[in-house]
N, C-alpha and C positions, 0 to 999 in steps of 0.2 A: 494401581501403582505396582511397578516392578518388584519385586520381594529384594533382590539385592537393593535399590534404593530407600526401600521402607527400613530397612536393617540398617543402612547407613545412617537415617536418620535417629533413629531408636538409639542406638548405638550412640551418637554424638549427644542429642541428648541427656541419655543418660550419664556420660561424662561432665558434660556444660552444667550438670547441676548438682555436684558434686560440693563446688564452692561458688560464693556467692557472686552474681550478677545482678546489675537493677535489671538489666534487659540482656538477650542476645538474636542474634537470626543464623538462620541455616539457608544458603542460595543455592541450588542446584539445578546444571543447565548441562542441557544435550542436544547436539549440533549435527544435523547427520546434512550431506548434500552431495549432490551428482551434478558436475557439468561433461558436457559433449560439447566439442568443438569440429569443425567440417572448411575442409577448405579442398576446390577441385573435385564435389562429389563424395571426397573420401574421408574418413575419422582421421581427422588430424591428433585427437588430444580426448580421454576418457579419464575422468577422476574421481573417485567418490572419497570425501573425508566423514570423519566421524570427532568430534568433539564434547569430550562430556568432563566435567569436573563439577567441585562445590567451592562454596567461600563460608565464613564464618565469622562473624560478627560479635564482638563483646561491649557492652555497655556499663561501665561501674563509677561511679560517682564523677559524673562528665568527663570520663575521657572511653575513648571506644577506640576497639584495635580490629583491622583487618586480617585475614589468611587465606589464603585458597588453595587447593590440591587437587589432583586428579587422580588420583590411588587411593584405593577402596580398603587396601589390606587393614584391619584393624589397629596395629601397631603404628602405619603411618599415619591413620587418621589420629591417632593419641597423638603423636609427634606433632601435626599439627596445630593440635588445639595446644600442645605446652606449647607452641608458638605465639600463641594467641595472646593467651594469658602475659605472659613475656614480656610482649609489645605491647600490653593494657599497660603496663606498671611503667613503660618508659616515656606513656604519651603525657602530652600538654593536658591540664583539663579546661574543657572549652561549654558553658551554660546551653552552649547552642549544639551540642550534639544530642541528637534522640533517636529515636525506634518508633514503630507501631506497636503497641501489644496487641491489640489483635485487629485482624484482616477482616473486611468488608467486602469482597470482591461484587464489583458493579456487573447487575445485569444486562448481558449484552444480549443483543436477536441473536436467535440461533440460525447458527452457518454451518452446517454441516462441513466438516471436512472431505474436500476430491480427492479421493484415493484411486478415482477410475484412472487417472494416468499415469500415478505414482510406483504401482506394482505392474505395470505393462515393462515388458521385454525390451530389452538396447535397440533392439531392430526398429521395432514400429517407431522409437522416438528419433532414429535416425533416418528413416522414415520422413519424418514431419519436415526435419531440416533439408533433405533432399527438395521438398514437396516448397518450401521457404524459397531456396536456391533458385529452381526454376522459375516461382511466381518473379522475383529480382531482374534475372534475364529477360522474361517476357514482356516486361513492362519497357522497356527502351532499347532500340539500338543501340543508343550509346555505353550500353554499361559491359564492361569489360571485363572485367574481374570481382571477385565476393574476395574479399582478404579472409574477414572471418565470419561465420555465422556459430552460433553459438546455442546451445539449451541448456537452465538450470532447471532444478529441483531443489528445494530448501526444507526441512522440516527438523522445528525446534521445540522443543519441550522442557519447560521450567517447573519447579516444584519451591516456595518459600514457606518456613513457618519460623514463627518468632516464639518467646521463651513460653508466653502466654495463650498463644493461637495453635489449633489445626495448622496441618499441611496443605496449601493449596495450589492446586493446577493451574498454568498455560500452556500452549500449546498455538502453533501454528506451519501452517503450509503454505508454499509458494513457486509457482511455477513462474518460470521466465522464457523470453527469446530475445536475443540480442542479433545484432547484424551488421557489418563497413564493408560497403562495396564501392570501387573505383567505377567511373564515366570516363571514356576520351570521346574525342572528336578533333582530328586533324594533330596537331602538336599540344593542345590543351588536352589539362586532366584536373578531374574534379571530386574528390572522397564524401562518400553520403554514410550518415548512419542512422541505427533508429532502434528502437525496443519495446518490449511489451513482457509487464509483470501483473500476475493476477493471482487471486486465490483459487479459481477455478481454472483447469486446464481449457475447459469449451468457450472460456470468454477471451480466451485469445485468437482475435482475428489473422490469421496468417496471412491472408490478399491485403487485407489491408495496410499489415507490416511490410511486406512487402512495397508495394506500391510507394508507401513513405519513403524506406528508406532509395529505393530508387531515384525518387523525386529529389529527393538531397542531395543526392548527387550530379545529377543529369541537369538541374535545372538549375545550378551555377556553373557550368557550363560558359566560356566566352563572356564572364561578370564584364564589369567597365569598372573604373575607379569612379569614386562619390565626389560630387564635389563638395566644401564646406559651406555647409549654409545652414539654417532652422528650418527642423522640418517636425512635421505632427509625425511621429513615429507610433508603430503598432511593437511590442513583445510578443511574440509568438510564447502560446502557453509552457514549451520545454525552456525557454527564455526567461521567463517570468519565475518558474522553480526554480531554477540556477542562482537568482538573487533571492529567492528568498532561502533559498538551503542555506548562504554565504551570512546573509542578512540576520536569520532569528538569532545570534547569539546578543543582538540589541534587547529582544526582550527578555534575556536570559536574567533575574532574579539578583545573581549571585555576581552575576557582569555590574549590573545597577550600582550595588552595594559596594561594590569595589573600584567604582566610580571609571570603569573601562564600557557605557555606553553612553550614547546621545541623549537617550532619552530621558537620562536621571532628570526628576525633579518633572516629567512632563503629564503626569497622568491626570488626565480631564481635562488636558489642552488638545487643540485640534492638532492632528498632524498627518494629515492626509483629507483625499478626495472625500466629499460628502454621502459617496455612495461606495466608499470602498469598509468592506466589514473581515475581517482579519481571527477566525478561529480556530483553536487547537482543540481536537475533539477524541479523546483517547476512545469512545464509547461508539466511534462510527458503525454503522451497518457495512460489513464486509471491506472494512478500511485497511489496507494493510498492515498498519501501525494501530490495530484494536487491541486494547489488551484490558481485563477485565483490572487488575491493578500492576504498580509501578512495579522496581525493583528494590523499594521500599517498602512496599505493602502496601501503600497509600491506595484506596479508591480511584478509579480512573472516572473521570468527567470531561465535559468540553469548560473551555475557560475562553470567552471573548479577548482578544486580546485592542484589537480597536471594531469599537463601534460608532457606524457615521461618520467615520474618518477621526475618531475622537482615541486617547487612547488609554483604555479602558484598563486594563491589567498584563501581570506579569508572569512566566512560567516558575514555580518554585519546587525544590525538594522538601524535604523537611529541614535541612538545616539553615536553609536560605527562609524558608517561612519561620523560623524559632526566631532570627536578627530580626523580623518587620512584623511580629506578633501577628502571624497572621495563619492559615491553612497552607498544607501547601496543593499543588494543581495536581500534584499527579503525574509530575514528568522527571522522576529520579530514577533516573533509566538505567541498564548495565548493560553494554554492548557483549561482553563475555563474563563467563563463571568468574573471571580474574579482576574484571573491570569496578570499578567503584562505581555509585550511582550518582549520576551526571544532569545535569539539567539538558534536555531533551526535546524537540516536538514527538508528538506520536501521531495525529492525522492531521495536519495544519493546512487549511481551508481557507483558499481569499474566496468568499460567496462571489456565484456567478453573478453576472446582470442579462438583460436582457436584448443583446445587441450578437447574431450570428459572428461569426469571424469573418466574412464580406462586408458585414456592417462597417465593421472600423476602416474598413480601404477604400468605401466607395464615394467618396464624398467628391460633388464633382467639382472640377476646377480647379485643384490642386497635386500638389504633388504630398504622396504620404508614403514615409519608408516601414519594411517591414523588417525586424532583424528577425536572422532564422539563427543567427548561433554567435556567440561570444567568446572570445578569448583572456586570459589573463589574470579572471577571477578571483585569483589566489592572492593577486598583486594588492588589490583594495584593502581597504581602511576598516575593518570591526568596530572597529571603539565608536571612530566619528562620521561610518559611513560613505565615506568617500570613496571614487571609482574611477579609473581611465582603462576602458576597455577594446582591443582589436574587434571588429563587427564584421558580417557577411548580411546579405539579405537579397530585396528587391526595394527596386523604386514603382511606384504604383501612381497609375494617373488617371482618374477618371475610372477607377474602380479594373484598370486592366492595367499589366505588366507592362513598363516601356523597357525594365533591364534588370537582371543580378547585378549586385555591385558588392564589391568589395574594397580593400585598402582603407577605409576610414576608424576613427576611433569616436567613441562615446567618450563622455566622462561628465561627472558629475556628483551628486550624492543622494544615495537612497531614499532619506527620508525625506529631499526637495522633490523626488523622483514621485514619490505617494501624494506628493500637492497635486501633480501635475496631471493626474488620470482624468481623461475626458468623456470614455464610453469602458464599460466592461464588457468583455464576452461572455458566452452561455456553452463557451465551445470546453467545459473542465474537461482533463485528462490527471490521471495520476502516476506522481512521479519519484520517486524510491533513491531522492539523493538526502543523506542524512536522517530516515526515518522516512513520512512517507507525505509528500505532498500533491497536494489538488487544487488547480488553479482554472482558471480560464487566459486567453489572450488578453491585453491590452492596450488600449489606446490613449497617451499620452499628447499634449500641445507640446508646444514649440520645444525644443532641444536641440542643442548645439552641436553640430556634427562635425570634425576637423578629418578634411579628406583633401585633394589634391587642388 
């Protein structure tokens, strides 16, 4: 541990127990990241930030006060915590506020951290992006322009201890590549994108990034408009994470409770396909969202959330687990040093099945659509799940392309959407909107498409 933060810690410490607390915590987080941006060959855009602060936590006969700072000097750290104190004495007191006194941190497989591309030179990683650029171009004629291509680097490091516990480590790294390239062909133009986030720099395929994001754009191309009819539709697996990023605030604990989701009152009813299995797993092997525990200290585990299409449980903090006498999961998350802890996924997993992503389009004889991207997201219903969304995709016949199409809308509601799964794919990819999801493709029956 750095000697300036071990001091900051000593130091507050030694203040916070000056006068009495039943409990308190210390959060301290540091934020370091690099993106590169590239457009025409050339550095568009070079950035690196640096984020680091604490927060401070008081617990005394059920009520608990927040603070947070990013100044180390000793005086402003006092000033702080008389902040602290301050706001203990003007809160509500609520039976349902707690702490951990002390920390368990879950044994995770060891993952070495990739430093081999982290300490390399601007060059070489612009480099890579050059090396991106070209693979884009090569792969089609039609593709005309890269708007942006992009490289991060992310490395985070948290330190928690409560009034009772050690100080304990996390720690993580992330490298990224993102990509929007335009296609024409004649007076049509068509915007493809795509990306790839890992913990190791070597597991990023750049051909194959490539390729994608070309594909997306090149092969909507001259779409048609859909007509409105029912059709067995596929989700493409970046499809499938999109609702469920929008979606998990349904199993969100603290939503239940305050009677803002669908599901209240549903656990150990069916509500979904019979092969569909739904897990939050803070404890994955190389998961992006692994973390040995919360931003409450809580132990991280995986927690079923539906089993066999059943639905099995809920994600909670601890103060959502103190209202339903229960544990909490492990997902009282802090997006920054400032942020309060949140109910969260950390690696939320729909289990694959066992059906390639050709499986679900080849069926002969009919017609089966695939969406490759959604619009509007934002616009749907959290509480009770409801959706009307803009769609792009392909119509599929006979296991081959007859046309991209666009202009049509979906709409419906998510948890009728989980009845309605017919085959699952085995094609998981993982995908970093809201925490970190991993899913496969899927293939759904009949669903109402309103298009021309």
């Amino acid at each position: 541990m750095d000697n300036k933060i071990k001091n900051t810690f000593d130091y507050i410490e030694n203040e916070l127990n000056k006068f009495a607390t039943d409990n308190w915590d210390i959060f301290y987080l540091n934020d370091q990241s690099r993106q590169i941006s590239l457009r025409n060959s050339e550095v568009e855009d070079f950035t690196e930030s640096l984020e680091n602060g604490f927060a401070i936590r008081l617990l005394h006969e059920n009520r608990i006060s927040m603070v947070f700072g990013n100044n180390f000097e000793k005086d402003k750290v006092l000033k702080t915590i008389e902040n602290a104190k301050f706001i203990l004495k003007m809160m509500s007191p609520d039976n349902h506020f707690s702490m951990n006194k002390m920390i368990h941190p879950a044994k995770l497989t060891d993952s070495d951290k990739d430093w081999s591309f982290f300490d390399v030179g601007i060059s070489d990683k612009v480099s890579k992006l050059k090396y991106l650029e070209n693979k884009v171009f090569s792969e089609h004629k039609s593709i005309s322009k890269v708007e942006h291509l992009g490289f991060s680097e992310s490395y985070s490091n948290m330190y928690y201890r409560t009034k009772f516990s050690d100080i304990h480590e996390e720690e993580s790294l992330v490298y990224g590549f993102d990509a929007d390239v335009i296609a024409e062909d004649g007076n049509e133009a068509e915007s493809g994108s795509d990306f790839s986030y890992k913990l190791c720099f070597k597991d990023i395929d750049l051909d194959a990034l490539g390729k994608s994001v070309a594909y997306n754009a090149y092969s909507m191309l001259h779409a048609k408009p859909l007509k409105s009819n029912a059709y067995k539709v596929v989700f493409r697996n970046d499809v499938v994470a999109s609702f469920l990023s929008f979606f998990i605030d349904l199993f969100s604990a603290e939503n239940i409770q305050n009677k803002k989701s669908i599901l209240d009152d549903k656990i150990g009813q069916k509500i979904a396909a019979s092969t569909l299995n739904l897990i939050d797993d803070g404890v994955l092997k190389d998961g992006l969202g692994t973390i040995a525990f919360d931003g409450e200290g809580t132990t991280s585990k995986a927690t079923t959330l539906i089993k066999d299409g059943v639905l099995n449980h809920f994600l909670y903090n601890l103060k959502a687990a103190s209202k339903d006498n229960t544990e909490s999961t492990g997902n009282g998350l802090r997006g920054s040093y400032y942020s309060i802890p949140v109910i969260r996924p950390t690696n939320l997993i729909l289990s694959p099945g066992q059906y390639s992503y050709q499986d679900l389009f080849s069926s002969s004889g009919e017609d089966i659509l695939i969406i490759n991207s959604v619009m509007g997201m934002h616009t749907s219903n959290r509480v009770n799940g409801d959706f009307s969304l803009g769609a792009t995709g392909y119509l599929m016949r006979n296991g081959e392309l007859v046309s991209s199409v666009k202009q049509f809308t979906i709409a419906g509601n998510f948890i009728d959407l989980l009845t309605r799964i017919a085959k699952i794919g085995n094609d998981v990819e993982s995908f970093p909107y809201g925490g970190n999801i991993l899913t496969p493709s899927l293939l759904f029956n009949s669903i109402s498409v309103s298009g021309i």
